[in-house]
N, C-alpha and C positions, 0 to 999 in steps of 0.2 A: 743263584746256586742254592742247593739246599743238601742238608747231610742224606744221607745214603747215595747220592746221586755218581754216577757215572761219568766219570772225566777223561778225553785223552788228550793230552798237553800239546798244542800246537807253535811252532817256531812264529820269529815273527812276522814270517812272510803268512801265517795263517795254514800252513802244510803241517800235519800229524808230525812232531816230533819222531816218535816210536812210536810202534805197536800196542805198548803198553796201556793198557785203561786203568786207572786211578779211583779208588773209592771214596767221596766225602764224608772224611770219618766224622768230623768236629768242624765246625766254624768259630773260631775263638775272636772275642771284643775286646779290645785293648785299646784306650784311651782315643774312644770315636774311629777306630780304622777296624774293619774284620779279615780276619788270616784264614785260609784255609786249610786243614791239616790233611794230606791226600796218603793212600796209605796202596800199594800194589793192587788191586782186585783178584791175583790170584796169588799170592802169600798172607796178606792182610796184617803186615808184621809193623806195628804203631812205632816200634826202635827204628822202622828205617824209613820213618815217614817224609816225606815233603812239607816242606810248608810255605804258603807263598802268599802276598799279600792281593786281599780283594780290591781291587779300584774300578772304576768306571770308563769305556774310552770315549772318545767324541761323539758317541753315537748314545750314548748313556746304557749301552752293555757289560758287564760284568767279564774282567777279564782277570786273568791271575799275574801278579810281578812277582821275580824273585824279590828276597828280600837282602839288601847290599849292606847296610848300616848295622856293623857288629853288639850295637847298642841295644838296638829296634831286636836283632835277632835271638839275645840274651832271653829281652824282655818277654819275647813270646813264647821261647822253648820253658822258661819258669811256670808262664800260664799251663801250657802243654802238661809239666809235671803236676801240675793243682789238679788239673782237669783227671789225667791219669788215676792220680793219686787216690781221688773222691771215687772214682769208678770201680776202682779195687775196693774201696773200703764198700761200697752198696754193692756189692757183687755184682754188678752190671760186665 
């Protein structure tokens, strides 16, 4: 997966979730695992982003998991706001 790339989230029988397509806004690294921040492709609004974790499946393909552990999920949306935060300030 790489940032700007095109995503539509599939269930886990492998079947298109929605219609919806997903922008990879950000790939965030936290402590050896990476998160992907997916953000609407047609509103691009970062407040109502997804975020879901990068793993590997049996195949060693890249797939997305929600993220369940209210811990884990803290930990990432703080990155999220770092990441944000710097972006505002370089005017990016």
């Amino acid at each position: 997966m790489e940032v700007n790339e095109l995503i539509v989230l599939d269930d886990e029988n492998g079947q298109p979730f929605d219609e919806t397509q997903y922008l990879l806004k950000h790939i965030l690294e936290i402590d050896g695992y990476e998160y992907a921040v997916l953000v609407d492709d047609e509103y691009l609004d970062i407040d109502e982003a997804l975020i879901m974790r990068i793993e590997l499946d049996e195949n060693d393909e890249e797939i997305l998991v929600e993220i369940e552990d209210d811990d884990e999920w803290i930990l990432v949306n703080e990155k999220l706001d770092e990441v944000i935060a710097e972006e505002n300030e370089s005017g990016y």
